[in-house]
C-alpha positions as CSV (number, residue, x, y, z in Angstrom):
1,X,0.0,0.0,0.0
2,X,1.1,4.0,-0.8
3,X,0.8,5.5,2.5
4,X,0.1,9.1,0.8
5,X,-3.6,7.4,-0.4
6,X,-4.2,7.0,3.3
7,X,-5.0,3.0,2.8
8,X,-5.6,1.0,6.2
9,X,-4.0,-2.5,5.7
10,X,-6.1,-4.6,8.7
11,X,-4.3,-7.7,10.2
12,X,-5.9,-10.2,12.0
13,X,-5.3,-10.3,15.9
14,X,-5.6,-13.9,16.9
15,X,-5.7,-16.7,14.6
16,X,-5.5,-20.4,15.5
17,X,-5.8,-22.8,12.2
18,X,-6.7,-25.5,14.3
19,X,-9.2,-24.3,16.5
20,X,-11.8,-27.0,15.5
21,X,-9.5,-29.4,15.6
22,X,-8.6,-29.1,19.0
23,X,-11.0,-30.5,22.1
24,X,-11.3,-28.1,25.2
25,X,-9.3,-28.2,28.2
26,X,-11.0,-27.9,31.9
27,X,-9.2,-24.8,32.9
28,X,-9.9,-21.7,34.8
29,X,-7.7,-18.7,34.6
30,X,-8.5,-16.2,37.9
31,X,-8.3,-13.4,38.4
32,X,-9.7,-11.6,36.0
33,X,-8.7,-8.4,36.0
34,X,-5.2,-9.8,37.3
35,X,-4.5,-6.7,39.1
36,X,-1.6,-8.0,41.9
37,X,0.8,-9.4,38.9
38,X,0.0,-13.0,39.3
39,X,-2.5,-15.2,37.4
40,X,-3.5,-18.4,38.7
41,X,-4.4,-21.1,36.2
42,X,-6.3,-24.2,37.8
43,X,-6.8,-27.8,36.4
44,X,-9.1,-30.0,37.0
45,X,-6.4,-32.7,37.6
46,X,-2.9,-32.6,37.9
47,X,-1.6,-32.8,34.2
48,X,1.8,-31.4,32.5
49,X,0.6,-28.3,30.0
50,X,1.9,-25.4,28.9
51,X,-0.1,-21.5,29.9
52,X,1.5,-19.0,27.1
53,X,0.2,-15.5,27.3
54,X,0.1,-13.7,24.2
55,X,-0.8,-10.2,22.8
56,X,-3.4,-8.5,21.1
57,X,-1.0,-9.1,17.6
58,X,-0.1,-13.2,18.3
59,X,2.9,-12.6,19.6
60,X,4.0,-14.8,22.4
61,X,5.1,-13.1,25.3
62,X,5.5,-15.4,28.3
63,X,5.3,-19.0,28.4
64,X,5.7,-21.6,31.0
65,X,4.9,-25.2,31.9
66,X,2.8,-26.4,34.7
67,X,2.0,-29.8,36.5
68,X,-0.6,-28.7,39.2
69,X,-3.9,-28.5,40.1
70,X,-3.4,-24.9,41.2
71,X,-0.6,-22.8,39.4
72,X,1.1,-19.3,39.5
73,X,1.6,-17.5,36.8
74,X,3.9,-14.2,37.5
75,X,3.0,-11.7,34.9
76,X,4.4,-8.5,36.6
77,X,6.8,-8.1,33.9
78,X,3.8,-7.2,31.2
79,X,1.9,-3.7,30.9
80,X,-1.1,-2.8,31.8
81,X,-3.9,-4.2,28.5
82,X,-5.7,-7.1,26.9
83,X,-4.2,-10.7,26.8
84,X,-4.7,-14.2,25.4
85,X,-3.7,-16.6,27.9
86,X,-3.9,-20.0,26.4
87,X,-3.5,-23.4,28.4
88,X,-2.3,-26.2,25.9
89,X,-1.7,-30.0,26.8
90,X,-1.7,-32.0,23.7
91,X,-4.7,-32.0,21.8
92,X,-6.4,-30.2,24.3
93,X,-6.6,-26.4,24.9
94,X,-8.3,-23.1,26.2
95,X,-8.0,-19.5,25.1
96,X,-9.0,-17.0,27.3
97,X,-9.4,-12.6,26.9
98,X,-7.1,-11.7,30.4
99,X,-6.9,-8.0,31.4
100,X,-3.8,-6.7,33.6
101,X,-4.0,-3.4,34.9
């Protein structure tokens, strides 16, 4: 695109190609606003998956495995905005809109 015809060139903000491929994991991600820098991600059984938290353009930003039930995720280091937090273990998987403030 010429930026002097003042064209907007739109990209998407999350895409997952295999999003109906892939079953839903029992997770829930708390709090919501996370508003003391630590997420807590919660299993329905003690399995090894991995929580990535990504920003409003797909990039990754923070990733991390966990084996709990109950797990801390530090997230002090990222701005105040809108997340993706997604909790992957295999062919499983949930996305999930987090704000920090």
């Amino acid at each position: 695109d010429d930026p002097s015809l003042g064209l907007v060139t739109f990209l998407p903000i999350w895409k997952d190609d295999d999003v109906n491929e892939v079953a839903a994991l029992n997770a829930v991600i708390a709090p919501n606003p996370v508003s003391n820098g630590i997420l807590i991600v919660t299993l329905a059984e003690a399995i090894s998956a991995e929580v990535s938290v990504y920003d409003l353009f797909g990039r990754k930003l923070k990733s991390q495995i966990i084996e709990n039930e109950i797990n801390t995720i530090n997230v002090e280091s990222l701005e105040s905005g809108v997340y993706f937090v997604e909790v992957r273990n295999g062919d499983s998987k949930t996305v999930q809109k987090v704000v920090i403030e």
